[in-house]
Structure formats: C-alpha cells, structure tokens
N, C-alpha and C positions, 0 to 999 in steps of 0.2 A: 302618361298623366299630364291634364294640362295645366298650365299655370298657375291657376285660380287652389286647385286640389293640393297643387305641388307646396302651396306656399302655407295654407293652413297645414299640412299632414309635417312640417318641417317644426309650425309653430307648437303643434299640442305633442309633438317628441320631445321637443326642448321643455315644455312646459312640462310636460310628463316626469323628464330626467331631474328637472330642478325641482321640483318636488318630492322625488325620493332623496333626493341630495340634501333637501334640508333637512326634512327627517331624521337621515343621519346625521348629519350635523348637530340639529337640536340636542340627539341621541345622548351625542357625543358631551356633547355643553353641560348637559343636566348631571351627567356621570361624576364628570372632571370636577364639576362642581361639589357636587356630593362629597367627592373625593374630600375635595378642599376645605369644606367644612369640618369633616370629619374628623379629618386630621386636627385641624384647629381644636377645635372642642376634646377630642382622645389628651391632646397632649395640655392641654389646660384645664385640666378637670376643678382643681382648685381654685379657677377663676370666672367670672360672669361674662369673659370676653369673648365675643360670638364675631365681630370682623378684623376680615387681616389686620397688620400693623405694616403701615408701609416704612419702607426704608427709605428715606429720600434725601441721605447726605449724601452733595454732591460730589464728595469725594469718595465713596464706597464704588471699588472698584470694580465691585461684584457686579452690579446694575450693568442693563444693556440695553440697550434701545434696535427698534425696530418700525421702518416708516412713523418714525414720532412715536410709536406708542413704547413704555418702558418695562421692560420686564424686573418687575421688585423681587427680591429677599424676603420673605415673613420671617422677620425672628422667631417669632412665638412657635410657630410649627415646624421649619426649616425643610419651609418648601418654596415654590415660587410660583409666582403670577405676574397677569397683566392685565388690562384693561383697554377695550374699545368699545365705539359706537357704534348702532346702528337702529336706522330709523328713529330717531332721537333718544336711544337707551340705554343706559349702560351696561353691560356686560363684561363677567369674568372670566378668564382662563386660568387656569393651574396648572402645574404635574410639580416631578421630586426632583426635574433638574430642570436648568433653564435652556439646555435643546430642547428637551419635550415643549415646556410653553411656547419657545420657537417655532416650531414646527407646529403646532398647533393652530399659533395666531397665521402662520403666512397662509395656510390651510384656508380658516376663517376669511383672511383678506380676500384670498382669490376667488374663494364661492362669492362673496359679496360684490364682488368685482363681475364675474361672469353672470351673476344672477342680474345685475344692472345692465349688459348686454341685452339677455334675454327680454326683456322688457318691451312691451309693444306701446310707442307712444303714441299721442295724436299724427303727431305730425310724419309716422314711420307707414301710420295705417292709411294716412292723405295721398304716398307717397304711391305707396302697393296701389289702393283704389285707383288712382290716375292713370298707373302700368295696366291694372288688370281688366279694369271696367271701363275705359275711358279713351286712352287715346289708340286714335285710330279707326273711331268710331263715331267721334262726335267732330265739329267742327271746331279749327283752334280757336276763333273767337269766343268759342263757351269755356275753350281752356283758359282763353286768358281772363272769361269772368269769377270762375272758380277762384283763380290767383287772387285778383281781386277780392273777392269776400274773407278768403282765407288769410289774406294781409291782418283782418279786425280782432281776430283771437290774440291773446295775450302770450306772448314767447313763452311765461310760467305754465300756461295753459296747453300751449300748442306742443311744448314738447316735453308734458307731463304723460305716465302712466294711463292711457286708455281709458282702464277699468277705473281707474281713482277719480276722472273726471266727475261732477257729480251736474245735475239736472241744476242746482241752485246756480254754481259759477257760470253756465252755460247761459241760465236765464237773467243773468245781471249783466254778462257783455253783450246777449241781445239787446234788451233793454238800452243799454248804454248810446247803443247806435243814433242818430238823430234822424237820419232820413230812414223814411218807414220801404220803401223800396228795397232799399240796401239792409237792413236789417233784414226783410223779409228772402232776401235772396241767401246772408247768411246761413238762416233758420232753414232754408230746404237744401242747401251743403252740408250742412251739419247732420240732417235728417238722413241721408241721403248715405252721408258714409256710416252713419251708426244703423240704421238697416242693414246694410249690407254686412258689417262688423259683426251684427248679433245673427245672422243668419250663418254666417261662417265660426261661429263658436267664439269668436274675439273678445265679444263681449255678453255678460249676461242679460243684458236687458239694451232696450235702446231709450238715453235719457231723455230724449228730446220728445217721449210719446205722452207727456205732463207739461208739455212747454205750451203754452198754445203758439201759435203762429201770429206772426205778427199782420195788420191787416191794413193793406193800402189802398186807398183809390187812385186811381189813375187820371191822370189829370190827360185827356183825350184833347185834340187838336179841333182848329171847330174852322170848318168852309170857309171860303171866300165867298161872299154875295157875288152879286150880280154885278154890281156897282167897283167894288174892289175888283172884281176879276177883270172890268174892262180897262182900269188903270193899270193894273199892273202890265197886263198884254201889250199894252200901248208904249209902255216903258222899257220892259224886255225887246221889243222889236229893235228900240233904238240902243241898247243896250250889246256892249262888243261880248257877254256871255249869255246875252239874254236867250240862247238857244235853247241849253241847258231846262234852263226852267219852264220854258214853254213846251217841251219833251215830256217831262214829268207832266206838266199841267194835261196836256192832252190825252195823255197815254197810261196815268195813272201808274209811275213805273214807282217804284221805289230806287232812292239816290245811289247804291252799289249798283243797283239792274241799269243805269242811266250811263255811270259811266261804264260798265264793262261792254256797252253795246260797240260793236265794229263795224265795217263798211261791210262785211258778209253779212251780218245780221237784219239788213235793210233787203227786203223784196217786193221792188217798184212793180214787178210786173204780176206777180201772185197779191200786190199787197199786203204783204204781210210783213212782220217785224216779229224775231225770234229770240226769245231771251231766256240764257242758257247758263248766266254767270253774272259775279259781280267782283266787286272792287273793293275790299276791305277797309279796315280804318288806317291800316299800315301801309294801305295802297297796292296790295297783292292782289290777284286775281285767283278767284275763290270758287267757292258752287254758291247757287242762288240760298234761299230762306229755309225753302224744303222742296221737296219731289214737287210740288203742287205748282210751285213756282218757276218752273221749267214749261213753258208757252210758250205756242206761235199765237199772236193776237192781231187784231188788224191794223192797218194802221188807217190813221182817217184824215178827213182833208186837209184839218187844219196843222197836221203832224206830216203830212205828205210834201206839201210845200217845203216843211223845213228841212226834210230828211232827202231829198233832191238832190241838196249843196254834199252829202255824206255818203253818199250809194257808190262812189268809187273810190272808197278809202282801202278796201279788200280786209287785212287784217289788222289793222291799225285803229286803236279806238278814236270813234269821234269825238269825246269827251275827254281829254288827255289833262285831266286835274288830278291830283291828288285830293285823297276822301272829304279832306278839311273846309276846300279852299270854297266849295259853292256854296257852302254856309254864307260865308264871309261877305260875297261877292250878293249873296239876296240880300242884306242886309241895305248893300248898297241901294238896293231898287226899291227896297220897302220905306227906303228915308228919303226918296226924291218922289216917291208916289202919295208919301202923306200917311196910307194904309195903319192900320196895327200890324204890331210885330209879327211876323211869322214864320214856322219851319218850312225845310223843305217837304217834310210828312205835310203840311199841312193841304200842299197842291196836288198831295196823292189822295189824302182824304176829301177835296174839290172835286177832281174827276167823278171818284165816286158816288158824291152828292148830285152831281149835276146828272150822271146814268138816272141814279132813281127819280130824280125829278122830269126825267124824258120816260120815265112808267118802261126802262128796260127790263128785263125778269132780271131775279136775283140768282140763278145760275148762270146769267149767262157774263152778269158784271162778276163776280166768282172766276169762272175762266178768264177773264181778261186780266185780272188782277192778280190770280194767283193764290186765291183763296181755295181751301178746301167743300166741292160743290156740296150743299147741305148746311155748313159752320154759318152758325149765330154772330161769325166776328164781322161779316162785313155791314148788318142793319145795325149790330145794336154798338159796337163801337168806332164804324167809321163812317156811318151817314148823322149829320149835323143838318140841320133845319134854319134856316136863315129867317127872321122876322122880315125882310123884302123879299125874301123869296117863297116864303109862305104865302104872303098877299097878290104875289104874279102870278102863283099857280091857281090860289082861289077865284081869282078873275079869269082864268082861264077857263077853269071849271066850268063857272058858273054860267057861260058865255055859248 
C-alpha cells in the first residue's frame, strides 16, 4: 500500500471508529440522563421541581472533584452527578453512586480527548500534502514558496478542523492580503491542497471552488534601447564586475544560469556554452527553471571575448557571488550611467528584444533562451519595443 492509500485508509478507520464511539456514547448520555430525570420526578411527584438541586456547601464531604469538574449530591432524588463541556454545551452525567458518575465522566473525558486527536487540521493536512505530493518532486525553492504563502493564514485558522474551515474565513484572509501577487499565490496553495483533500475523502467539498481568484498583472521588465545599452556596455567594460552583466547581456542567460556557469561549461573550440544548472537565492547549486532550460547555445562574439579570460577555470565557477550581491553591484553601474533603474531580468529581456529586432525566427530565440519551442512567453511577455528603436528599424525598412 503506498503512502498516499496508507494515510487516508488509516484516516476513515479512525473516522469510522469514532463514530461508532460517539454513538455509543451519545447512547449512553441520553439513558443516564433519562435515568436522572426520572428519578428526580418519581421521587418528587408532589412537587414542580424538574432540575437537580446542587449541593455546594463547601464543607459537604460527600462532593468530589475530578479534573475541575465536581461530582454533586442531589438531595432531592439521592443520586449523583456532574457536569461538563463540550463544544460550548453543557452537559449531564448521573448514576446512584458517585463511582459510577466517576467512571462515567473519565469515560466522557477521554473520548473527548481522543476524538480531538483524531481531528484532521489545516495545518496536519499542509503537513501530509508536503510528505505525500510534494517533496521530492518539486524543487525546494517552490517549497520554500509554499512556506511563504502558508505563513498569511491565521494560526486560529491554520490549525483549526479542516472540514469547519468555511469558504467565507478563507475569502476574508485572501482579501486581507495587499499585494495581489501574493495573494494570488496564497489562493492556488490553498486550491491546491483542498483538491487534493476532497479527492482523497478529507473533505466534502473544496471551499475555495466559490472563491474567485484573485487577479494580477504583472508588471513585465521593458529593454534597454539602443542608446541605454551602449552606456551601460561602456560602463561595465570599466567596471571590476562588469562581466557578469555583460554575460547576461549577450547571452540572454538568466542570473542563477550566470552564476552556476564554470570553466567546463565554456567550449572556445565547438563554440558553445552549456548551461546545466544554477545558483539559488541561498547560493546552493540547484537544476536550471525546467527541462527546457537545460541548453548548449552558442556563444557569440561579443560573449567570446569575455569568456576567453574563463575557459580554464575547469570546475570552479566564474561568477563566484552569492545570489544577492549582482543586484547590488548593477545598481552601481545604473547610477554612474545616468540610465533608469533596472533588473538583472531586464538584460535578459534586452537580449531577447534585440534577436527579434535582427528578424531571428522565434524558435530558434526559444532554444537559446530556454523557453519551451511553440510558448507564447517569449513574444508576448518578453519582447518590449522601444520608441528609438521602432524608428531605427522603420528607417531601416524603409531604405
């Protein structure tokens, strides 16, 4: 049996068992009770008094306690009981001596107790999906986003009852969120486990299928002109990191595929440049984006030059930064160049502008970049159109 079968056929046994368990119980309650009354009313026929009479001098020795709750005396019928809660209610116990109510209440306690074991919370079923669906499967970067989203739910929330979750609470801590991104990444974790919950019997319905989704635009990086791109070049040259980013600039890599390249990865004699892995945000060496992104592409002149100085590193990266630090360091070159601010995605989305503006086929920028050949991602959200460079190409045209 594997895992997934193992852990549901364990859940609806328990579920099964406490179920018949309360049953009896309930059984048992309504009896006792009956009992209780009965008595009451038999032995007070001459009177209008229908509930117990508690005893509650502190000095009657009779009384007994148990975890706080106290087992009374009824004069009236000369029986005994006690009293507890559950799920905000009160409830009776009885018998004719006060072992039997004893025994009865520890009875009561301990189902209430094991039945609160049994219970499958959010945070029990976040716990399983992660074991069962999850890891070892995906990359840990999406585990640590999942964390992340999972942080926004509300501890009352996260490690209440599953089934009691309702679609309303759900839809007020999405809402609550401010950034629609993050919100939206919430709402497909949450989607995501309760699918899977109601498909495995967990839960009856999936609440999230009345939520709508919340709806982000993406705020997309936009080229460097023409004009921009030859300051920066000229900055970077003089510039002691300025490699780094002229790597990306040329080669359209993406910042983990930049630094995880090594002295092996360079082939001056075939031309080529093989890129197999990257550099995480914790600065681990990772797998690339996806399968797609696993390429030999070529390398080109102006990327040949600078990978010259790299071709006999062997297994040693060229780029020996941690994830953070080439943010940091463009920041510098973008405020001695004058430029607008910009990412390091942004010279990946550069590259790709300036392919299509050389009229290269869109498969063939696809393979270089690592896109899936046929996907709509690399025209419609990574080519940008530059008002100077709409007018160089027009002129070119037209010419």
């Amino acid at each position: 049996m594997d895992k997934n079968k193992e852990f549901i056929y364990k859940y609806q046994i328990n579920q099964n068992k406490s179920a018949l368990e309360l049953l009896n119980q309930v059984a048992q309650l309504i009896l006792s009770n009956i009992s209780f009354f009965a008595g009451c009313i038999k032995s007070e026929e001459n009177t209008n008094i229908k509930m117990p009479v508690i005893s509650n001098n502190q000095g009657d020795k009779e009384e007994m306690k148990f975890q706080g709750k106290t087992i009374f005396k009824n004069t009236k019928c000369n029986t005994w009981y006690t009293r507890y809660r559950e799920n905000g209610k009160q409830y009776f116990i009885s018998g004719k001596t006060q072992k039997e109510v004893l025994t009865k209440l520890k009875e009561r306690l301990n189902y209430i107790k094991k039945e609160k074991r049994n219970i499958i919370t959010l945070s029990d079923w976040y716990k399983q999906w992660l074991k069962l669906f999850k890891e070892d499967k995906v990359k840990e970067s999406t585990i640590v986003d999942y964390e992340k989203s999972i942080k926004h739910i509300p501890k009352d929330v996260f490690n209440k009852d599953i089934t009691k979750i309702t679609s309303f609470q759900i839809n007020n801590i999405i809402n609550a969120i401010s950034k629609k991104r993050t919100a939206q990444k919430v709402y497909e974790l949450l989607n995501a486990l309760y699918t899977k919950a109601k498909d495995y019997e967990i839960v009856p319905k999936n609440i999230l299928d009345i939520i709508e989704k919340p709806k982000h635009i993406r705020e997309h990086g936009i080229a460097l002109n023409q004009k921009e791109q030859a300051k920066f070049i000229e900055e970077c040259a003089k510039h002691i990191h300025g490699d780094i980013f002229l790597v990306i600039l040329y080669q359209g890599l993406r910042i983990g595929e930049c630094l995880g390249l090594t002295g092996n990865d360079i082939d001056l004699i075939n031309n080529t440049l093989t890129i197999n892995k990257a550099i995480d945000e914790k600065g681990r060496e990772n797998t690339t984006k996806n399968n797609q992104s696993n390429r030999t592409m070529p390398i080109f002149t102006k990327t040949r030059e600078l990978l010259k100085n790299y071709a006999t590193f062997g297994e040693k990266r060229i780029f020996n930064f941690s994830y953070y630090i080439p943010q940091k360091k463009l920041k510098e070159i973008v405020k001695i160049t004058g430029i607008r601010n910009i990412s390091l995605h942004d010279l990946r989305h550069t590259f790709i502008t300036n392919c299509k503006n050389k009229e290269i086929p869109e498969h063939i920028i696809q393979s270089w970049v690592g896109h899936i050949i046929g996907s709509s991602v690399t025209s419609k959200i990574y080519t940008h159109v530059n008002k100077e460079d709409t007018e160089l190409y027009i002129a070119k045209f037209d010419t």
